[in-house]
C-alpha positions as CSV (number, residue, x, y, z in Angstrom):
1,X,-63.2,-68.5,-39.4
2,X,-60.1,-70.1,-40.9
3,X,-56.6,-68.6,-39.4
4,X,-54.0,-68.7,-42.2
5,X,-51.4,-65.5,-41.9
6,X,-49.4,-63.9,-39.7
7,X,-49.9,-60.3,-38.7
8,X,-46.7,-58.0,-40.1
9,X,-45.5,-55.4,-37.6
10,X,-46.9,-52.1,-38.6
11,X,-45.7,-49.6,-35.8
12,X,-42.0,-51.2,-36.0
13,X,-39.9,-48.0,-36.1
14,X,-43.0,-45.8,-35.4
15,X,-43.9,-46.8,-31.6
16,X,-40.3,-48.6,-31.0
17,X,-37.2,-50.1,-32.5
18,X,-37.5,-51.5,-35.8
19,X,-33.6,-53.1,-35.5
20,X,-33.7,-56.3,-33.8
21,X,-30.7,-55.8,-31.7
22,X,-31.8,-52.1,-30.7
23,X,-35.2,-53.4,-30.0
24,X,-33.9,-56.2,-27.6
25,X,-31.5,-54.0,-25.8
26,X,-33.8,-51.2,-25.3
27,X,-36.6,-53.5,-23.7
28,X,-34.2,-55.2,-22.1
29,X,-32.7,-51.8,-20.1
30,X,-36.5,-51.1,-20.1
31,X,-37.0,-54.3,-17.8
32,X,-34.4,-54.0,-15.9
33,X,-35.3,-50.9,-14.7
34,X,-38.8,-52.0,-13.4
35,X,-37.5,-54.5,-12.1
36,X,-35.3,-52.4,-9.6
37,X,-38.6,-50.5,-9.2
38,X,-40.6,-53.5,-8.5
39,X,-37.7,-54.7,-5.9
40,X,-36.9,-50.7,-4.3
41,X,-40.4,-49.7,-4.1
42,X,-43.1,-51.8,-4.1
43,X,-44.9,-54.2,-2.0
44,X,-43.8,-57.6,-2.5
45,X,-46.5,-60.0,-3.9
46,X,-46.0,-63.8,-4.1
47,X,-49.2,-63.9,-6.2
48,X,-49.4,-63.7,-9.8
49,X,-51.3,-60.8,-11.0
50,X,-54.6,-62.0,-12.7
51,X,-55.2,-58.4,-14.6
52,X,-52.4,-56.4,-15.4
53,X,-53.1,-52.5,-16.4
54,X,-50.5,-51.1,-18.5
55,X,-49.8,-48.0,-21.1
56,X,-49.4,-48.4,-24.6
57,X,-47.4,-45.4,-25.8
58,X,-44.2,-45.5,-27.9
59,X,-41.5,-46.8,-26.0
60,X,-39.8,-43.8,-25.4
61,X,-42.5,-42.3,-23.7
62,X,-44.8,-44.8,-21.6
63,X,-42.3,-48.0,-21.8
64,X,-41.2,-47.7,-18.5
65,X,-44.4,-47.2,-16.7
66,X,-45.3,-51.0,-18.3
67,X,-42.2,-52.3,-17.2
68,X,-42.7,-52.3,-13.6
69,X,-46.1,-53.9,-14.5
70,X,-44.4,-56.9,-16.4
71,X,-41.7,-57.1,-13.7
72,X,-45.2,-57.9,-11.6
73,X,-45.4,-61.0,-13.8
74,X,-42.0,-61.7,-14.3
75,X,-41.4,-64.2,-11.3
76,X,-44.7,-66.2,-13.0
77,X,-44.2,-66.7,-16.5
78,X,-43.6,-70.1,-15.9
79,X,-47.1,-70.6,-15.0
80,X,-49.0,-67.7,-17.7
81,X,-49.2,-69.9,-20.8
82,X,-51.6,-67.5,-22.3
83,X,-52.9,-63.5,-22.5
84,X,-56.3,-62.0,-23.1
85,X,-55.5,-58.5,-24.0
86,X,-57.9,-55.9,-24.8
87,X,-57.2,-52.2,-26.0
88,X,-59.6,-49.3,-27.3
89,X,-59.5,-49.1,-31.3
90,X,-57.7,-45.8,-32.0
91,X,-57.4,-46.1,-36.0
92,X,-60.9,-47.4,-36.6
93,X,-65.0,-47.2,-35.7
94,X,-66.6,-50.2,-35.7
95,X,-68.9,-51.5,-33.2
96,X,-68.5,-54.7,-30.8
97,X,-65.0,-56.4,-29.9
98,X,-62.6,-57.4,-32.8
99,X,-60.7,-60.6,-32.9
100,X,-58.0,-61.2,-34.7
101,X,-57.8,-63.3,-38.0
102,X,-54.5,-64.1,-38.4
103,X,-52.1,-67.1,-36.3
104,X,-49.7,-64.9,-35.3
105,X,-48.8,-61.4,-34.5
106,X,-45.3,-60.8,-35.6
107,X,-42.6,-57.8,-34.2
108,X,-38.9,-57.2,-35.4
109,X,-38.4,-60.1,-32.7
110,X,-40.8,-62.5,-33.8
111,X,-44.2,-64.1,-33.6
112,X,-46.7,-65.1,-30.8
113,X,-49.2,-67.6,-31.5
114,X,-52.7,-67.0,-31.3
115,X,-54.8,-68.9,-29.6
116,X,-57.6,-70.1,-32.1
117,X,-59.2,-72.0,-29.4
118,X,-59.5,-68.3,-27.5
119,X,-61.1,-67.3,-30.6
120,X,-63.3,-69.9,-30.8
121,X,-64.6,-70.0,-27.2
122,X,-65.8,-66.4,-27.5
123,X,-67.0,-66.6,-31.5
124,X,-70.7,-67.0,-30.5
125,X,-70.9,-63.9,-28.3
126,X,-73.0,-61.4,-31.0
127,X,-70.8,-58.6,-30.1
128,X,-67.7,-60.4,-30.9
129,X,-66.6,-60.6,-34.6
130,X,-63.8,-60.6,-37.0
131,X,-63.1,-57.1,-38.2
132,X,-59.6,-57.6,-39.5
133,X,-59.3,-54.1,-40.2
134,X,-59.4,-53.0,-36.5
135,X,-56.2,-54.7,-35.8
136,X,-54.0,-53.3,-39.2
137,X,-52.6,-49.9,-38.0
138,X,-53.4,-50.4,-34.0
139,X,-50.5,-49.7,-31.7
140,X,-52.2,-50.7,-28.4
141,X,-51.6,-54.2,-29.1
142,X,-48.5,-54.1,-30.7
143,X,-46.6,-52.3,-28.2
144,X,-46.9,-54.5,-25.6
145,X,-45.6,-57.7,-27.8
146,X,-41.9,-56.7,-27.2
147,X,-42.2,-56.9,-23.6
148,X,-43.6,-60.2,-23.9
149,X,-41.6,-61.6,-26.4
150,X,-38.2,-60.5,-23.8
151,X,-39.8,-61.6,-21.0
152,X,-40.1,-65.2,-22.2
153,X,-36.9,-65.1,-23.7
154,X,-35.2,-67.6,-22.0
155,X,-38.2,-70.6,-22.1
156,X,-38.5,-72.9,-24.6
157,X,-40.4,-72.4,-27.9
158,X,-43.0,-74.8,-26.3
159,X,-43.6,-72.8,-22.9
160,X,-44.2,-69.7,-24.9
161,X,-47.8,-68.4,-23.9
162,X,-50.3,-67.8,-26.7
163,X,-52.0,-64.5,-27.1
164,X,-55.8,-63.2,-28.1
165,X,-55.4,-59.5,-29.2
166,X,-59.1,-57.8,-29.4
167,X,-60.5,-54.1,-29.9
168,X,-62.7,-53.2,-28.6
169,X,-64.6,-50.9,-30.4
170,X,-68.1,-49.0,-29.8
171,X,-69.4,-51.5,-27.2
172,X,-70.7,-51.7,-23.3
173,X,-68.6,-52.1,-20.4
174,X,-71.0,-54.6,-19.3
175,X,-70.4,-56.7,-22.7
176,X,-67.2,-56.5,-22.2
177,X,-67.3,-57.7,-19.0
178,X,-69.1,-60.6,-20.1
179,X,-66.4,-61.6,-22.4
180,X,-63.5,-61.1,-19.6
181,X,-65.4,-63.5,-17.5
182,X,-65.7,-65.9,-20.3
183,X,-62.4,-65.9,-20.6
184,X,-61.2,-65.7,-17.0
185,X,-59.9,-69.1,-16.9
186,X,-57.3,-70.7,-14.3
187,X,-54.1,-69.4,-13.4
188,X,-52.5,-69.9,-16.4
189,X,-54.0,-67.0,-17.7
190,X,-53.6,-63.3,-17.8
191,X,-56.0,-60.7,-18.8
192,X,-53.8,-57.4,-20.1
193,X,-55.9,-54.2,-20.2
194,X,-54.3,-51.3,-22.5
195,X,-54.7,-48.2,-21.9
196,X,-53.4,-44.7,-21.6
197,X,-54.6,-41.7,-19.1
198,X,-55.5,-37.8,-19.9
199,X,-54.2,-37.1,-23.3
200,X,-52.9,-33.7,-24.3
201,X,-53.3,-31.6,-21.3
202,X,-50.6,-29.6,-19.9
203,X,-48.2,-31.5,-17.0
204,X,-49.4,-30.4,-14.1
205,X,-53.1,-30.3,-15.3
206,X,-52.8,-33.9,-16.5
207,X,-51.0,-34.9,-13.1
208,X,-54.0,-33.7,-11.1
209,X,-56.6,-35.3,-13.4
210,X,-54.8,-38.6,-13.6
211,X,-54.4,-38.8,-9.7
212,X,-58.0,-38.6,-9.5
213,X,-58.4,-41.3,-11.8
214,X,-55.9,-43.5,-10.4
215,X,-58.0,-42.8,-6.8
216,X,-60.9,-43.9,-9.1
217,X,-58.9,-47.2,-10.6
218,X,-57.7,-48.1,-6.6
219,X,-61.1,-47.9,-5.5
220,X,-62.6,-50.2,-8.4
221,X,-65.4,-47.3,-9.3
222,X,-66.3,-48.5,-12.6
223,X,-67.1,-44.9,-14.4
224,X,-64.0,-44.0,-15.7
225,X,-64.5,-41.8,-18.7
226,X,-62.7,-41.8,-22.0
227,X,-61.6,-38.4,-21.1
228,X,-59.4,-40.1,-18.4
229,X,-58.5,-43.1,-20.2
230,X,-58.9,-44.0,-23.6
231,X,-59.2,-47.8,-22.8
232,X,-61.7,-46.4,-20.7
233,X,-64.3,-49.3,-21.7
234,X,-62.2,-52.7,-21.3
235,X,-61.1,-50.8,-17.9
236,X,-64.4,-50.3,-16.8
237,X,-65.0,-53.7,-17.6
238,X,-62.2,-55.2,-15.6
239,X,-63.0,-53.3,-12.8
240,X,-66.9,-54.6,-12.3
241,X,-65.3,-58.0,-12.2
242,X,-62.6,-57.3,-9.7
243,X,-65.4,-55.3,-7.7
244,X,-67.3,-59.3,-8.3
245,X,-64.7,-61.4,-7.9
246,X,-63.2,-59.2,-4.5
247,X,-59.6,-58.7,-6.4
248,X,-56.9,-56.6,-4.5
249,X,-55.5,-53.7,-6.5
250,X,-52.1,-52.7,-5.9
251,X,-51.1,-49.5,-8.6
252,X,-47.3,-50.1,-9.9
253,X,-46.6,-46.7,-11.2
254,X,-47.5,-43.4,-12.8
255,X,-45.7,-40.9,-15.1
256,X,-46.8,-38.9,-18.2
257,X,-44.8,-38.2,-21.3
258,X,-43.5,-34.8,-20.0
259,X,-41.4,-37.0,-17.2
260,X,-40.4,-39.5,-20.1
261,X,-39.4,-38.1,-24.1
262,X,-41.4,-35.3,-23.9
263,X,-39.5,-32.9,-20.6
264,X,-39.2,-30.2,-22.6
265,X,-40.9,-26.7,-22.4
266,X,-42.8,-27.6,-25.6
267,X,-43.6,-31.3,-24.6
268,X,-44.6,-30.6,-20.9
269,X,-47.8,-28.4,-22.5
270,X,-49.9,-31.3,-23.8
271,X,-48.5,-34.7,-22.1
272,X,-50.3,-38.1,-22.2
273,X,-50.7,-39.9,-19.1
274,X,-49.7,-43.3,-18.3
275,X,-50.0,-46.1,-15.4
276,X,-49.8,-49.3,-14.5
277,X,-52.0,-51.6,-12.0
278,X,-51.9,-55.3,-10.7
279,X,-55.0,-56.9,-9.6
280,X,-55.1,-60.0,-7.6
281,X,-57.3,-62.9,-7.1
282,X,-57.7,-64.0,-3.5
283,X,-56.0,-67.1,-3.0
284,X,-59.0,-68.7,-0.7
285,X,-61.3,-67.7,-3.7
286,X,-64.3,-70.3,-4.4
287,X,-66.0,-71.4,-7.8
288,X,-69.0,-68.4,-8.6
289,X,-69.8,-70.3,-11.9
290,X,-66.5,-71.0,-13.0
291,X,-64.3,-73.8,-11.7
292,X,-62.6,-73.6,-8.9
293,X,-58.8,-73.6,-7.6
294,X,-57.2,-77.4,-7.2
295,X,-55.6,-78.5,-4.4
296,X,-53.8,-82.1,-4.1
297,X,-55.1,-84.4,-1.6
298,X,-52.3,-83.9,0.5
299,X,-50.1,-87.2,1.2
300,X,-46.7,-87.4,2.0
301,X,-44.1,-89.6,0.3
302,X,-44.3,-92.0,3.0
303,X,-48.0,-92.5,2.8
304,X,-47.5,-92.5,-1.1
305,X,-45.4,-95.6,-0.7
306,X,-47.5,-97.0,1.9
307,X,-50.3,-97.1,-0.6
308,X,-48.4,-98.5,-3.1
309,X,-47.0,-101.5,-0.7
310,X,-51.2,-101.8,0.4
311,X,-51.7,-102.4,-3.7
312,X,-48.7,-104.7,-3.9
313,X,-49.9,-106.2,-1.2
314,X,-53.8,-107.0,-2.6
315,X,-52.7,-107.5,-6.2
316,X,-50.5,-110.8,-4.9
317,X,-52.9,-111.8,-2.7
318,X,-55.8,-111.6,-5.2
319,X,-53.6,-113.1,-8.1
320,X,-52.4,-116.2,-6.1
321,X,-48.9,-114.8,-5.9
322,X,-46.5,-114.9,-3.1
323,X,-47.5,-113.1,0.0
324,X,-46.4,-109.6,-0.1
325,X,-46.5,-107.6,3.6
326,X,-48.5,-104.9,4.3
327,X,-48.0,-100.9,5.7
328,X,-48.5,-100.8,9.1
329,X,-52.3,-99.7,10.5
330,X,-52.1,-95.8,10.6
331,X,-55.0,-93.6,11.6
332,X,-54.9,-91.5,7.9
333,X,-55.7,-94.9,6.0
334,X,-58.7,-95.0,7.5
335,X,-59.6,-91.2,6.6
336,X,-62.1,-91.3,3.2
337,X,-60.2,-92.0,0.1
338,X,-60.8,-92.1,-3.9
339,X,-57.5,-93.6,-6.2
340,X,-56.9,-95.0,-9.4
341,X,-54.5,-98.4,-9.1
342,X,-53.1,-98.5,-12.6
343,X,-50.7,-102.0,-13.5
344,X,-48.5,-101.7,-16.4
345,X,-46.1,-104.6,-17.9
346,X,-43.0,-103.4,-20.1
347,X,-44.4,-99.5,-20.4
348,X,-47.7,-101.1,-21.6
349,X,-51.0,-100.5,-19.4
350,X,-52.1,-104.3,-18.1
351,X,-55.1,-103.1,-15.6
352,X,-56.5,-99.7,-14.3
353,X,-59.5,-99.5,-12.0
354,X,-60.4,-96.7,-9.7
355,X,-63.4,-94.6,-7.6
356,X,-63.8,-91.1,-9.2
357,X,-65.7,-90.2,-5.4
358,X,-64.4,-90.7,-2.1
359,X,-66.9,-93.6,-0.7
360,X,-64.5,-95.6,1.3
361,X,-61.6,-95.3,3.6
362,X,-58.2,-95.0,1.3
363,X,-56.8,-97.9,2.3
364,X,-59.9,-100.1,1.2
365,X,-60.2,-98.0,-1.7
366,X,-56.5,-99.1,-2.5
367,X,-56.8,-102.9,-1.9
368,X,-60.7,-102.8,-3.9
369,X,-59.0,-101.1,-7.0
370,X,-55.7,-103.2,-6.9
371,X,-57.8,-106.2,-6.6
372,X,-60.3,-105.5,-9.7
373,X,-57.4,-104.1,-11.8
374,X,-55.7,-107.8,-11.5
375,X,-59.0,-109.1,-12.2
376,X,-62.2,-107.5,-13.5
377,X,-60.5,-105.0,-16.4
378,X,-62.8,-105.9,-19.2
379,X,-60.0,-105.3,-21.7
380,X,-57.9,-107.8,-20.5
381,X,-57.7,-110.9,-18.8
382,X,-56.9,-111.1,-15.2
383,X,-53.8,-111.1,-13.8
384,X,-51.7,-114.9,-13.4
385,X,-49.8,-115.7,-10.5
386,X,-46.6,-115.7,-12.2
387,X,-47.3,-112.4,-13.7
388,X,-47.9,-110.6,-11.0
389,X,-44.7,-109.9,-9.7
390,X,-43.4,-108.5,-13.0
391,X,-46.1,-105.8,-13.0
392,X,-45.3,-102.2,-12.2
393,X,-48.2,-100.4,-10.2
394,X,-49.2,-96.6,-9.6
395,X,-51.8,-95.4,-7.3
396,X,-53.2,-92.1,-8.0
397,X,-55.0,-90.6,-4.9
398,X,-58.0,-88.1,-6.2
399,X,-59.6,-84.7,-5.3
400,X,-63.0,-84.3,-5.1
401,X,-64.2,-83.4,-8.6
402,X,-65.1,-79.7,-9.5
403,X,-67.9,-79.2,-12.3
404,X,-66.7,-77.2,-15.0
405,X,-68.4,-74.2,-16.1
406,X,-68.1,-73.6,-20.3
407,X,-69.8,-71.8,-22.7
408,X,-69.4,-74.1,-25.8
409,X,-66.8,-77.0,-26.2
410,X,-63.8,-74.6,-27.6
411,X,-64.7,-73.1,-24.2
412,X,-64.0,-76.0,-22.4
413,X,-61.2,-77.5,-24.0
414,X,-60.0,-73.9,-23.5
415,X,-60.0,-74.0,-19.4
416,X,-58.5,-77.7,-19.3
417,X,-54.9,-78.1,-18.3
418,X,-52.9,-80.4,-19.9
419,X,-50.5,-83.2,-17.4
420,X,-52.9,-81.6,-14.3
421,X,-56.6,-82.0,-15.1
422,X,-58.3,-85.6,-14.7
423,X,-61.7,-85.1,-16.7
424,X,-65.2,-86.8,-16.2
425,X,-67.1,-86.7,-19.3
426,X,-70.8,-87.4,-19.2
427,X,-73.7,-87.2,-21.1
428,X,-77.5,-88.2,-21.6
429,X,-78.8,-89.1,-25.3
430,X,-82.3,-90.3,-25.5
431,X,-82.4,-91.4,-22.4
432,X,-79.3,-93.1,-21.8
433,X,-76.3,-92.3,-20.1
434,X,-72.5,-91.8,-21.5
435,X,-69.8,-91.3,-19.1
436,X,-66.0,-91.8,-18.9
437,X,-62.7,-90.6,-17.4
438,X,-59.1,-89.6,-17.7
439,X,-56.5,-89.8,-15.4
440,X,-54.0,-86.5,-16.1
441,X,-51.7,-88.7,-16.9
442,X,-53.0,-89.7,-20.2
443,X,-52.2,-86.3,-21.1
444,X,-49.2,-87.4,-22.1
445,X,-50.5,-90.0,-24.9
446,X,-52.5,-87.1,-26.5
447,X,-51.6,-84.2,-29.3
448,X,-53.6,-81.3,-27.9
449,X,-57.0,-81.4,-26.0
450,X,-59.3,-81.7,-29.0
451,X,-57.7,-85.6,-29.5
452,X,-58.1,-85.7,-25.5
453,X,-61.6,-84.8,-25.7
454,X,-62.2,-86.7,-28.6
455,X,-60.8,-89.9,-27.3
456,X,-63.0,-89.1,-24.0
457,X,-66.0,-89.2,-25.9
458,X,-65.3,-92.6,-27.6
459,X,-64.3,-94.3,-24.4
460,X,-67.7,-92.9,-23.4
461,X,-69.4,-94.9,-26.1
462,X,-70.2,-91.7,-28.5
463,X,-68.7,-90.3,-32.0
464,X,-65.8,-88.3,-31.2
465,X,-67.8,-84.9,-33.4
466,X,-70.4,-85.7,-30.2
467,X,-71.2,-82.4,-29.0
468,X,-74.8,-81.3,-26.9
469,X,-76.0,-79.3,-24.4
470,X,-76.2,-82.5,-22.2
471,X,-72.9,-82.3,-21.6
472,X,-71.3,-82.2,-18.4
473,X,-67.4,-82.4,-17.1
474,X,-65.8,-82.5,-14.1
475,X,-61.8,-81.9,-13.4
476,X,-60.0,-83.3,-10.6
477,X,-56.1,-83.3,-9.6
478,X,-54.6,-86.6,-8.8
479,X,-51.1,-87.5,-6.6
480,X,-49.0,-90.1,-8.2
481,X,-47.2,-92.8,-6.7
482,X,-44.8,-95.2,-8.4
483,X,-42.8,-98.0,-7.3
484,X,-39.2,-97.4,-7.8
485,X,-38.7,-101.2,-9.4
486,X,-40.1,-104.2,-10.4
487,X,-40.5,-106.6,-7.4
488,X,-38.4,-110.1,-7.8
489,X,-40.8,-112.9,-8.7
490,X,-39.0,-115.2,-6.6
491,X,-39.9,-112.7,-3.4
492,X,-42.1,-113.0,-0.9
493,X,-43.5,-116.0,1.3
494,X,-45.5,-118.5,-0.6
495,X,-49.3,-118.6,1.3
């Protein structure tokens, strides 16, 4: 599927503002005002939510109930650099879950990017398709895009997140489900379900059905019916996994339109219901299938630089230069280590060797690495005495690596994070083995992660279009340390 236009806003004057300035201020006020209700009334979370639950009525009617959600993410959006959102198709039957087929989804406020890699790593699933006709007139998207849009107002066009809009049409929960998990990714990603409750019931009729339901949404029970909710389906979905994965729920509010546009006489006798929830992974959650959390190995500045003076140290030493002192003996350099010891001349890489596994006590790990970086770097030639001294050098300390569960390779490429995850590629083709690595570092030399990946598989000894089922990665986090300036040449005793 080729992605080539933007999608126009269709419910611009309809479901909110189609003026620009009336639109900002209105969200704005809109946001605001959860975020005193976030503040006043709710339990403070220092997590990110990981599913957010919110209505999607006009504005006027269910707007604020999805503030206090988004003032939930608002302390995050830092981190979020993209959102799975899923709604029920109100304008047309079709069955499966629609993707979009445009790049971008526009409002009076702009566009969002979508995320073709999103698309791509769920393309292959046979009840996912491109029904571009599910996504013309549907609000349940749209009216969420304004929120976003003001929420991320003040980062730059590059920390934007990117979005996946689907419908989900006549489908299971269980599929669904399946595709939420697919797409469950790290914590740089949130998964927004739309949906409203109890439609067209009187007010105090719809407030006792929708309290049952929102018992039923806090408890996780995964039968909602489309009676209660019309997003009753991606809901139900979201739910199992939360029930699977052991999230925490924590409901954010509830109102219907007869508290909102429609108090009136006339408006309180058939009210739609709206609410928002926040559900939370547990922060000592393991990989079940899909990768796990990252943590760093844990160093301290002072042992940074104490690693760094160990590699200083062995790269003169092996080289022939002049005799550079060593950290003193400390009981955590003999705790099992794996490091990269990169040397680099003017900005250009001169050596890097490293362990990808912990095999060693650090400190010998450091002096090894330093030692064959100097000297056994096939792509250059070792290290002189005189150069030595001019030679910058980094150590990064590794975690252990963490296999990396995917689908397909837009899957992958999908879950890695740019500047944090060190990747192990490796393969087996008739019979012989391909591997190679990445230090998270070399991020920085890439355009996106298909040239990262791409550049992988060369290293590895295979056509950057390499793609099989033999496939395997790895991600690890590293710890960097630098030396803060070049060491004289003329420093040093002469051994």
């Amino acid at each position: 599927m080729t992605l080539s236009i933007v999608r126009p806003p269709a419910l611009a004057n309809a479901f909110y503002a189609g003026d620009p300035l009336t639109l900002m201020r209105e969200v704005d006020a809109q946001l605001s005002e959860g975020m005193r209700l976030v503040t006043a009334q709710l339990h403070a979370q220092s997590t990110c939510p990981k599913i957010l639950v919110a209505p999607h009525a006009g504005h006027v009617y269910s707007g604020l109930a999805a503030s206090v959600g988004y003032a939930r993410i608002a302390p995050h959006i830092a981190k979020i650099k993209r959102i799975v959102m899923l709604c029920p198709a109100h304008r047309e039957y079709f069955q499966g879950v629609a993707l979009p087929d445009v790049l971008a989804f526009a409002t009076p406020l702009g566009t969002m990017a979508v995320d073709a890699l999103c698309v791509a790593a769920v393309s292959d699933l046979p009840f996912v398709g491109n029904y571009a006709k599910a996504h013309e007139q549907e609000h349940a998207l749209e009216v969420h895009l304004p929120f976003l849009q003001r929420l991320w107002k003040d980062l730059t066009v590059d920390s934007q997140p990117t979005i996946l809009p689907m419908v989900v049409g006549d489908v299971s929960a269980e599929q669904v489900s399946s595709l939420i998990e697919r797409l469950w990714g790290n914590d740089q990603t949130l998964i927004l379900i739309s949906t409203d409750l109890s439609h067209f019931q009187t007010y105090e009729s719809a407030k006792a059905t929708d309290n049952l339901t929102c018992e039923m949404i806090r408890a996780l029970q995964t039968n909602i019916t489309h009676a209660q909710a019309c997003g009753a389906t991606p809901l139900n979905a979201a739910l199992m996994l939360a029930n699977k994965r052991l999230l925490q729920i924590e409901q954010l509010a509830y109102c219907n339109s007869g508290d909102t546009a429609g108090n009136t006489p006339e408006g309180r006798e058939r009210v739609v219901g709206y609410a928002s929830f926040a559900l939370y992974e547990n922060a000592a959650d393991t990989q079940n299938g899909i990768r796990a959390s990252l943590t760093g190995y844990g160093l301290q500045a002072d042992q940074g630089a104490a690693l760094v003076q160990l590699a200083r140290a062995a790269l003169h030493h092996t080289a022939g230069a002049p005799v550079m002192p060593t950290p003193m003996q400390a009981p955590w350099l003999e705790a099992a280590g794996a490091c990269f010891v990169t040397l680099s001349k003017n900005g250009q890489l001169r050596g890097c060797i490293g362990s990808l596994m912990a095999h060693r006590s650090i400190k010998d790990d450091v002096i090894h690495n330093a030692q064959a970086a100097a000297l056994h770097d096939h792509r250059f030639a070792p290290v002189t005495a005189n150069e030595a001294p001019e030679l910058m050098i980094e150590v990064s300390v590794l975690t252990s690596p963490v296999p990396l569960g995917f689908a397909n390779e837009a899957h992958a490429l999908w879950q890695l994070q740019p500047l944090k995850d060190g990747v192990i590629f490796s393969a087996e083709v008739n019979g012989q083995p391909y591997r190679s690595t990445f230090l998270p570092q070399v991020w920085g030399q890439m355009a996106d992660a298909q040239q990262f990946m791409a550049q992988l598989k060369m290293k590895a000894g295979l056509p950057a279009d390499f793609w099989s089922d033999a496939v395997q990665l790895q991600t690890y986090r590293v710890q960097e340390f630098h030396e803060q300036s070049v060491i004289p040449a003329e420093a040093g005793i002469h051994g």
